[in-house]
C-alpha positions as CSV (number, residue, x, y, z in Angstrom):
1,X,-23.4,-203.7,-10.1
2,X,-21.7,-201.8,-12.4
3,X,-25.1,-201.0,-14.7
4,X,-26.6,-199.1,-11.7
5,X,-26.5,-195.6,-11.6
6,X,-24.8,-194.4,-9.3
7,X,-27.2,-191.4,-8.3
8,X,-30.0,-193.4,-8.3
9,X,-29.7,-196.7,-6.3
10,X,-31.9,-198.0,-3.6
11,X,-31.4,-200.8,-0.9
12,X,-34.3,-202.8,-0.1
13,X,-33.5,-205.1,3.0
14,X,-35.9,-207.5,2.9
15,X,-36.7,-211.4,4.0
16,X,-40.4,-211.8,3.3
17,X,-40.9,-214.2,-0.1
18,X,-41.7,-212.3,-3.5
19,X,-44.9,-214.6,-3.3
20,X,-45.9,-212.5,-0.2
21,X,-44.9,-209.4,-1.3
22,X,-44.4,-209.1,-5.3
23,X,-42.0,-205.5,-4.6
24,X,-41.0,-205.9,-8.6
25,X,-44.8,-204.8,-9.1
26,X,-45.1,-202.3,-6.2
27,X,-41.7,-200.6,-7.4
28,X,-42.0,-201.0,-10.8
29,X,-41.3,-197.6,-11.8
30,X,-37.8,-197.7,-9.9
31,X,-36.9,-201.7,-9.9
32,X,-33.6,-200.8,-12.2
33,X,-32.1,-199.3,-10.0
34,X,-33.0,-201.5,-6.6
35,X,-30.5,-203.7,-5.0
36,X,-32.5,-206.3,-2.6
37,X,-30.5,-207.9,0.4
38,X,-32.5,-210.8,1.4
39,X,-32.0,-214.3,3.0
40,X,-30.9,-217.2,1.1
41,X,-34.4,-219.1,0.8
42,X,-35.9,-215.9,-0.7
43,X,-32.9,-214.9,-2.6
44,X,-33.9,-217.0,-5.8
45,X,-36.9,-216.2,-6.5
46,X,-36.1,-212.6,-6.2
47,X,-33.5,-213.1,-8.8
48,X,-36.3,-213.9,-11.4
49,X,-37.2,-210.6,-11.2
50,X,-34.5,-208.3,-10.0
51,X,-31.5,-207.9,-11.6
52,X,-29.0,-207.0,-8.2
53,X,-30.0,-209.5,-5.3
54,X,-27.8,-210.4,-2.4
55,X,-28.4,-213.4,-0.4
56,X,-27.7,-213.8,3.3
57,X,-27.2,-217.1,5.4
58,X,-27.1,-215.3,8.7
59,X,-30.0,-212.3,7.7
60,X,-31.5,-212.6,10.8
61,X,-28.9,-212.8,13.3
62,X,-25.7,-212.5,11.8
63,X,-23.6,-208.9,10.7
64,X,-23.6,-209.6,7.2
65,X,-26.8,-207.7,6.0
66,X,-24.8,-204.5,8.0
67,X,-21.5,-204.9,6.7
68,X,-23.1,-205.0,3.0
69,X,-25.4,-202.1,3.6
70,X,-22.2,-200.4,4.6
71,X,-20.4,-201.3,1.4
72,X,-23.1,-200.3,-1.0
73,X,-23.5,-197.1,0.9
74,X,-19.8,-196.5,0.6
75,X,-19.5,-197.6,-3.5
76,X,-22.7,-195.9,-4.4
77,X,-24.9,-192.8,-3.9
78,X,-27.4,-194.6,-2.4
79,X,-30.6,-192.4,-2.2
80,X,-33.1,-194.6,0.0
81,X,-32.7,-197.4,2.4
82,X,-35.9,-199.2,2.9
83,X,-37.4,-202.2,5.3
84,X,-40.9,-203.2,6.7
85,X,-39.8,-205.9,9.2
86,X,-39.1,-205.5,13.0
87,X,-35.8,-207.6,13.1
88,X,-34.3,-205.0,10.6
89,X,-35.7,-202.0,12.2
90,X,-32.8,-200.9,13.9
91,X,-29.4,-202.1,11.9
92,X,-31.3,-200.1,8.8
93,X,-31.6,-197.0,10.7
94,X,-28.4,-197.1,12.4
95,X,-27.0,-197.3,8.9
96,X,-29.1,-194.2,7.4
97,X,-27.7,-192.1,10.1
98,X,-23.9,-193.5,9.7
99,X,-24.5,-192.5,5.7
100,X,-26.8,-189.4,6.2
101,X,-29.6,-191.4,3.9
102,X,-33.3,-189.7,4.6
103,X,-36.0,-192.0,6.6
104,X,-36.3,-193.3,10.2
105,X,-33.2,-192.6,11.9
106,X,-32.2,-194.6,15.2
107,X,-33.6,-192.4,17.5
108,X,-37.4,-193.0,16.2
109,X,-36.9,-196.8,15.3
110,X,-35.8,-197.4,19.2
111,X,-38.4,-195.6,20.9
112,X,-40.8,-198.3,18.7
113,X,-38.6,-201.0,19.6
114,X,-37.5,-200.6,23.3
115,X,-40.5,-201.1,25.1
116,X,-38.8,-199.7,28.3
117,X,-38.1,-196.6,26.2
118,X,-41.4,-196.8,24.3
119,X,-43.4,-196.7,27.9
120,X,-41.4,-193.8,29.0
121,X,-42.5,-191.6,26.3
122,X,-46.1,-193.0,25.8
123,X,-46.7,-192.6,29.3
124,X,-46.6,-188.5,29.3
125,X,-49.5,-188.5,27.1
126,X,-51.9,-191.8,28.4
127,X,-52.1,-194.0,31.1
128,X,-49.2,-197.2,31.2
129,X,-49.5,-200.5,33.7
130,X,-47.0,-199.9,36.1
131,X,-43.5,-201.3,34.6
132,X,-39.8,-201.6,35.3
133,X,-36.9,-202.8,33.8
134,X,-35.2,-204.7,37.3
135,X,-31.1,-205.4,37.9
136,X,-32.4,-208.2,40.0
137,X,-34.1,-211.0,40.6
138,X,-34.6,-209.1,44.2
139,X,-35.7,-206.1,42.7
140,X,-38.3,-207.9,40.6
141,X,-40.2,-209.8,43.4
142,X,-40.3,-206.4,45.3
143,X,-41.9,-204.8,42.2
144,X,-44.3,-207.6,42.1
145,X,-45.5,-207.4,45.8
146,X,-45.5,-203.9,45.4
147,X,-47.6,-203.5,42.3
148,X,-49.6,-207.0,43.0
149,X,-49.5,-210.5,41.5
150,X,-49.3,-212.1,38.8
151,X,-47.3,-209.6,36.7
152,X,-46.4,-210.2,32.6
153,X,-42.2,-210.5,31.8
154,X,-41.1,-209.5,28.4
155,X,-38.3,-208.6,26.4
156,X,-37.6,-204.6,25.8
157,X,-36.9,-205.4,22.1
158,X,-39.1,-209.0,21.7
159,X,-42.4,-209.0,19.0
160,X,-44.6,-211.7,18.1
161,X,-45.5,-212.1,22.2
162,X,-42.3,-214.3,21.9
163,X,-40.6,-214.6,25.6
164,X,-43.6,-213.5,27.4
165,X,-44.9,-214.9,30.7
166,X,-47.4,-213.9,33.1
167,X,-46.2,-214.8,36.3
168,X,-48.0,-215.9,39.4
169,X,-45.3,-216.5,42.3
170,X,-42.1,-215.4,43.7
171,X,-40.0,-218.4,42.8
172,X,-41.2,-218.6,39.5
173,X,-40.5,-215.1,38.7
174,X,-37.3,-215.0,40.5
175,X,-36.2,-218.0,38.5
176,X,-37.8,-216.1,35.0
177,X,-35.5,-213.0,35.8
178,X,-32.4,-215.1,36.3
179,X,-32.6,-217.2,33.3
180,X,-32.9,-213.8,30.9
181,X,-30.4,-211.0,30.2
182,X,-30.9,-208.0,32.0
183,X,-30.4,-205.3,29.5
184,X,-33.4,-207.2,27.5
185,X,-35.7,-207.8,30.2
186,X,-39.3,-205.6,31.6
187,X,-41.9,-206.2,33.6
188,X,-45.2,-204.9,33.7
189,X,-48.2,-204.6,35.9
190,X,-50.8,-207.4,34.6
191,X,-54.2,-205.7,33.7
192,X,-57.2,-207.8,33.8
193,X,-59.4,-207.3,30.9
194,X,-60.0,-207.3,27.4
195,X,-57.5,-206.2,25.0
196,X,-57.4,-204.4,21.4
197,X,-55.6,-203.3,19.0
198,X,-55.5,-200.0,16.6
199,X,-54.1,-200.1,12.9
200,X,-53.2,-197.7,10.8
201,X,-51.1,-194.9,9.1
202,X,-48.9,-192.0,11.0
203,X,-47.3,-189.2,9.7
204,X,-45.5,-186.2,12.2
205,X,-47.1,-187.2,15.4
206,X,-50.8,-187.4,13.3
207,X,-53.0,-190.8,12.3
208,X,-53.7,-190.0,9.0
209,X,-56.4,-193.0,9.7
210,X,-56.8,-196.3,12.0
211,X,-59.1,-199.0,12.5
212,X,-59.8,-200.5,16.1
213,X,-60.1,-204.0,16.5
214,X,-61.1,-206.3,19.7
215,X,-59.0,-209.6,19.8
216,X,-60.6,-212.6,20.7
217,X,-58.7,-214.6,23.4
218,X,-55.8,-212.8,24.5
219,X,-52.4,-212.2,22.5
220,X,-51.0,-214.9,24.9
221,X,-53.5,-217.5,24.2
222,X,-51.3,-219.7,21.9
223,X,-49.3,-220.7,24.9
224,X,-52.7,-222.6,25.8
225,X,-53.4,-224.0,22.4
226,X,-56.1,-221.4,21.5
227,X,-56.5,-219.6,18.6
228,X,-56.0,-215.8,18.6
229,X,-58.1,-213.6,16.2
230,X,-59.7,-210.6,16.0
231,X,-62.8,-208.7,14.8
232,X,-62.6,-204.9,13.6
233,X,-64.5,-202.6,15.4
234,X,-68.1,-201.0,14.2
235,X,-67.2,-197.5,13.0
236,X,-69.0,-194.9,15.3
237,X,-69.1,-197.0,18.8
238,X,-68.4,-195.1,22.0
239,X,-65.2,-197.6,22.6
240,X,-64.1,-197.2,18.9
241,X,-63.9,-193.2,19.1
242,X,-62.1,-193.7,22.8
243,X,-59.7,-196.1,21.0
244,X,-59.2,-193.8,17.9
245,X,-58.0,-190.3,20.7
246,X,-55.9,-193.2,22.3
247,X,-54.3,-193.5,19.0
248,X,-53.9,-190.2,18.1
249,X,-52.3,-189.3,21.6
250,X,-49.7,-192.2,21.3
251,X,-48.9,-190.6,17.5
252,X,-48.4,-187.8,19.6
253,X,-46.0,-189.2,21.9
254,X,-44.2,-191.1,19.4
255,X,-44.0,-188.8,16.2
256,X,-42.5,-190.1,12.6
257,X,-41.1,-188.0,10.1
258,X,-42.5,-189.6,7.1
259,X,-45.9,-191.6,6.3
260,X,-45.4,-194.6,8.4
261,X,-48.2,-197.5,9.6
262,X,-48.1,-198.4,13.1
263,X,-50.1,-201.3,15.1
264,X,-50.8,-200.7,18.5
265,X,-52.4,-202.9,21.5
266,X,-54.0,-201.3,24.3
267,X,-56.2,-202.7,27.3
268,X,-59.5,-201.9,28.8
269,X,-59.5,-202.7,32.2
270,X,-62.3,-205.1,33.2
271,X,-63.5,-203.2,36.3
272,X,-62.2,-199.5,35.3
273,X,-63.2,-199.5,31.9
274,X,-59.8,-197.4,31.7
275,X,-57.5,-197.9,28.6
276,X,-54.3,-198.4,29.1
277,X,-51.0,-198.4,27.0
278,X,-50.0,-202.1,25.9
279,X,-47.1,-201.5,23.1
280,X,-47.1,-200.2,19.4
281,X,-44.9,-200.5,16.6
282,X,-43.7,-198.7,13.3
283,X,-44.9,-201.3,11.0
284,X,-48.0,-203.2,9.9
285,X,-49.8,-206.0,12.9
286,X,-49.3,-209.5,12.1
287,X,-50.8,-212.3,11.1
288,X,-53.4,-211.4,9.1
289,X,-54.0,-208.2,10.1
290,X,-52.7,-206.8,7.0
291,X,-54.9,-208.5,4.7
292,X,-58.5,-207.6,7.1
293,X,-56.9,-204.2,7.1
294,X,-56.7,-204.4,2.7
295,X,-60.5,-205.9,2.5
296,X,-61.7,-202.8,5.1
297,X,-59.7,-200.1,3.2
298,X,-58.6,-200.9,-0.1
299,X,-54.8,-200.5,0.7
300,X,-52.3,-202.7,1.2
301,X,-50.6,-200.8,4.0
302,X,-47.2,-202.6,2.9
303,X,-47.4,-201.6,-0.3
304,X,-48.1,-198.0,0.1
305,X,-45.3,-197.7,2.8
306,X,-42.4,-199.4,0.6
307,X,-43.5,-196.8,-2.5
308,X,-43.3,-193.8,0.5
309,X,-39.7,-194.7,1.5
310,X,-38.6,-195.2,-2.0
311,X,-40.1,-191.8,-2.5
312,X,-42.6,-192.7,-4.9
313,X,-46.2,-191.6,-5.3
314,X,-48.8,-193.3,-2.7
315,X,-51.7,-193.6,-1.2
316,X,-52.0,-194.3,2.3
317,X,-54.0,-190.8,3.5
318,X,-57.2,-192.1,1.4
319,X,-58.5,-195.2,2.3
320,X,-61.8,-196.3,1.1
321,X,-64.9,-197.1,3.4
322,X,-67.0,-199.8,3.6
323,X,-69.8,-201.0,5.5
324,X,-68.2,-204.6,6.1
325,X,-66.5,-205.6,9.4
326,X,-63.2,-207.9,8.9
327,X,-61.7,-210.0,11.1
328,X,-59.4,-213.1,11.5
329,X,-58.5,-216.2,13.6
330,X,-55.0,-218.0,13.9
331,X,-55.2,-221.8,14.7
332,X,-52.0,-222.5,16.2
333,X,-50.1,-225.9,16.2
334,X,-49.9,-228.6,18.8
335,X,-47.2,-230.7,19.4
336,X,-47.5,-234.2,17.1
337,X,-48.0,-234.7,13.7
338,X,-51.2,-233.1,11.9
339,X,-52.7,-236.3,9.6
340,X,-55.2,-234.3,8.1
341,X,-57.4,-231.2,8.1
342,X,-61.6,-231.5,7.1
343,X,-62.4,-228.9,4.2
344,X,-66.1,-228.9,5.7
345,X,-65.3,-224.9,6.7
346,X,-68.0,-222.9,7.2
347,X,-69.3,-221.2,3.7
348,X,-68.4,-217.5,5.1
349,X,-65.0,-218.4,6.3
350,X,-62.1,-218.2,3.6
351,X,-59.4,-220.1,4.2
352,X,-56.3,-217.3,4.2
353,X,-53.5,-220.4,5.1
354,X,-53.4,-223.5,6.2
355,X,-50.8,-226.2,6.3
356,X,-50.2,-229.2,4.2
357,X,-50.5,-232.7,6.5
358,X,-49.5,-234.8,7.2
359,X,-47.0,-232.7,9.0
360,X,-44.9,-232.8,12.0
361,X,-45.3,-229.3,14.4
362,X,-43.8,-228.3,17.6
363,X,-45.4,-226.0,20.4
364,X,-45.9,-222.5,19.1
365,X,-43.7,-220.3,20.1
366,X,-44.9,-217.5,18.9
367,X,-48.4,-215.7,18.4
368,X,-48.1,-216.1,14.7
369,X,-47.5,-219.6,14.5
370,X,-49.8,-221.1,13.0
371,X,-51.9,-224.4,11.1
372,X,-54.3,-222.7,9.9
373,X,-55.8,-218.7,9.0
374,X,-59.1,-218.0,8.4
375,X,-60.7,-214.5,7.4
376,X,-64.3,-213.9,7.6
377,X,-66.8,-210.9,7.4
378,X,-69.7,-209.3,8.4
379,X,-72.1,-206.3,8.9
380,X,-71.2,-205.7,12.4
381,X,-68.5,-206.5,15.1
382,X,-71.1,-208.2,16.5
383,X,-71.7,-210.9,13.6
384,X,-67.8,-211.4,12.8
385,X,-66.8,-212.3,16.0
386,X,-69.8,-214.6,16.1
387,X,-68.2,-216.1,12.8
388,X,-65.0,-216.3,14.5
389,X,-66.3,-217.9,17.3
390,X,-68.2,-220.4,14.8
391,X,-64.9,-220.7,12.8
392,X,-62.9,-221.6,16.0
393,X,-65.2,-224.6,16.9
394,X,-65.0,-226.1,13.5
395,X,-61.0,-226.0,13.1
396,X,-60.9,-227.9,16.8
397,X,-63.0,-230.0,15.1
398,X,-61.4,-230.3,11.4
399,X,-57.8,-231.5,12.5
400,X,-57.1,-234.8,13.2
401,X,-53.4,-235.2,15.2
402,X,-51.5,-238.0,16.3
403,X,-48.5,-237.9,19.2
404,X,-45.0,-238.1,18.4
């Protein structure tokens, strides 16, 4: 630690494997003078090409990554604290304000995280699904006979769809309420209909540029064992130039200080046609969003955001255009062991992921949990989503499972 000048050092808090996201090469002008708190199973091969990496056995839950951020802060002048990932959001922010570092201070990062919050300020600018955060079992049934049945329960704070439920009856949702803390618990009026959502960057309450994109099932359909995907919308559509002023009024709502890129999900109701506010967040969508997002623009959004809160030189005002629809399609597991997947894939589909059988999987518990990613394109929205559709049949097809 001693090498590092003292003046110059940045703090990268970061989990996501160097084979994901080679920040040696994005930061190559400045990688001297980084010092990279990860977890323990990245920690390694971050060593091979950083020289100051601190591993973390808790990283996710625990109050190490806090307590060092803290001590470089307080042995170094520490000029940048920078993160890309959700579950670091808020401790890196909290720690920028307690030091006085530049970036997303708590403030910001909470109204992206605190859906309660989040829906509270959206909702000046566009229309939300009725929502509240209840004290009470009680208090939630009356909402729900109030607002009408089913209705979705969330966490404030949750991502990934993890802990969500739509909710059909009293008892159920009287027991859902009960068995979840109350300072992390919403519910929200369910809206029937299809749902999208807008990627992008933001910068001062302004979308420097975003891409609409209709999902395919819903983001819930994982708890069913279907796959979840998306197709990007056709630039110049009626519904893509309504969902690209929906953006720019949530930007509004929600301003950043510096260049940030934001995913946001919004419904269209089936009967209304209305759009309506579903969440957003101060990062990049997952899945494979990122990488339909790279093939459309040129930029890899992650890339060009870690560079703009090291303050280095980027790009992410100038992506390119192309006449090429993207989209994706998550395959998620069942519970058994996966003996084998067909590589018979259709000749348009690449395969972006896929698992290595035989292998033993529980139920997904999360939107992102996967077997298998596939990426496709196409000359319309029209023609990827029939490839999706296509892509979807053939991976019900290609595993073989067995039950354990």
């Amino acid at each position: 630690m001693n090498s590092l000048r003292e003046h110059e050092t940045l703090v990268v808090v970061h989990r996501v494997p160097v084979t994901v996201t080679p920040l040696h090469e994005w930061l190559a002008e400045v990688a001297d003078r980084v010092v990279l708190i990860t977890s323990t199973e990245s920690a390694d091969a971050y060593r091979a090409v950083f020289d100051h990496v601190i591993a973390v056995d808790d990283y996710s839950d625990g109050p190490a990554v806090a307590r060092h951020l803290d001590e470089l802060c307080r042995a170094h002048r520490v000029a940048r604290i920078v993160c890309g990932t959700e579950d670091d959001a808020l401790r890196v922010a909290a720690a920028r304000e307690r030091w006085g570092i530049p970036g997303m201070g708590l403030r910001e990062a909470l109204l992206h995280r605190d859906k309660l919050l989040m829906k509270d300020a959206v909702g000046r600018r566009v229309r939300t699904p009725g929502y509240t955060a209840p004290e009470s079992p009680e208090e939630a049934v009356e909402f729900a006979e109030r607002t009408g049945w089913p209705v979705v329960v969330k966490p404030r704070s949750g991502y990934g769809s993890r802990g969500v439920r739509v909710v059909h009856d009293a008892e159920s949702l009287w027991k859902e309420v009960a068995d979840r803390a109350e300072e992390d618990l919403l519910l929200e009026e369910f809206v029937p209909g299809v749902v999208y959502h807008v990627d992008g960057f933001t910068h001062q309450g302004e979308v420097l540029w975003s891409v609409p994109s209709r999902y395919l099932n819903t983001c819930l359909s994982w708890q069913e064992g279907a796959s979840l995907g998306s197709a990007q919308m056709d630039p110049g559509d009626d519904l893509t130039l309504r969902l690209d002023a929906f953006a720019r009024e949530v930007s509004k709502a929600l301003p950043i200080a510096e260049p940030t890129p934001f995913h946001l999900e919004v419904f269209e109701h089936s009967v209304t046609g209305e759009l309506l506010f579903c969440e957003t967040a101060a990062r990049t969508g997952g899945g494979h969003i990122l990488d339909v997002l790279e093939h459309a623009t040129g930029m890899n959004c992650v890339r060009e955001w870690y560079r703009g809160q090291c303050g280095l030189p980027q790009a992410c005002d100038r992506p390119r255009t192309t006449s090429e629809r993207f989209g994706f399609l998550l395959v998620p597991p069942r519970r058994g062991r996966l003996l084998s997947i067909a590589d018979d894939h259709p000749e348009y589909a690449r395969i972006a992921s896929r698992s290595t059988p035989p292998q033993e999987f529980g139920a997904a518990a999360a939107s992102t949990d996967t077997v298998m990613g596939v990426i496709v394109s196409g000359t319309s929205n029209q023609r990827v989503e029939e490839r999706l559709a296509s892509c979807a049949a053939w991976a019900e097809r290609a595993m073989e499972w067995e039950t354990v």
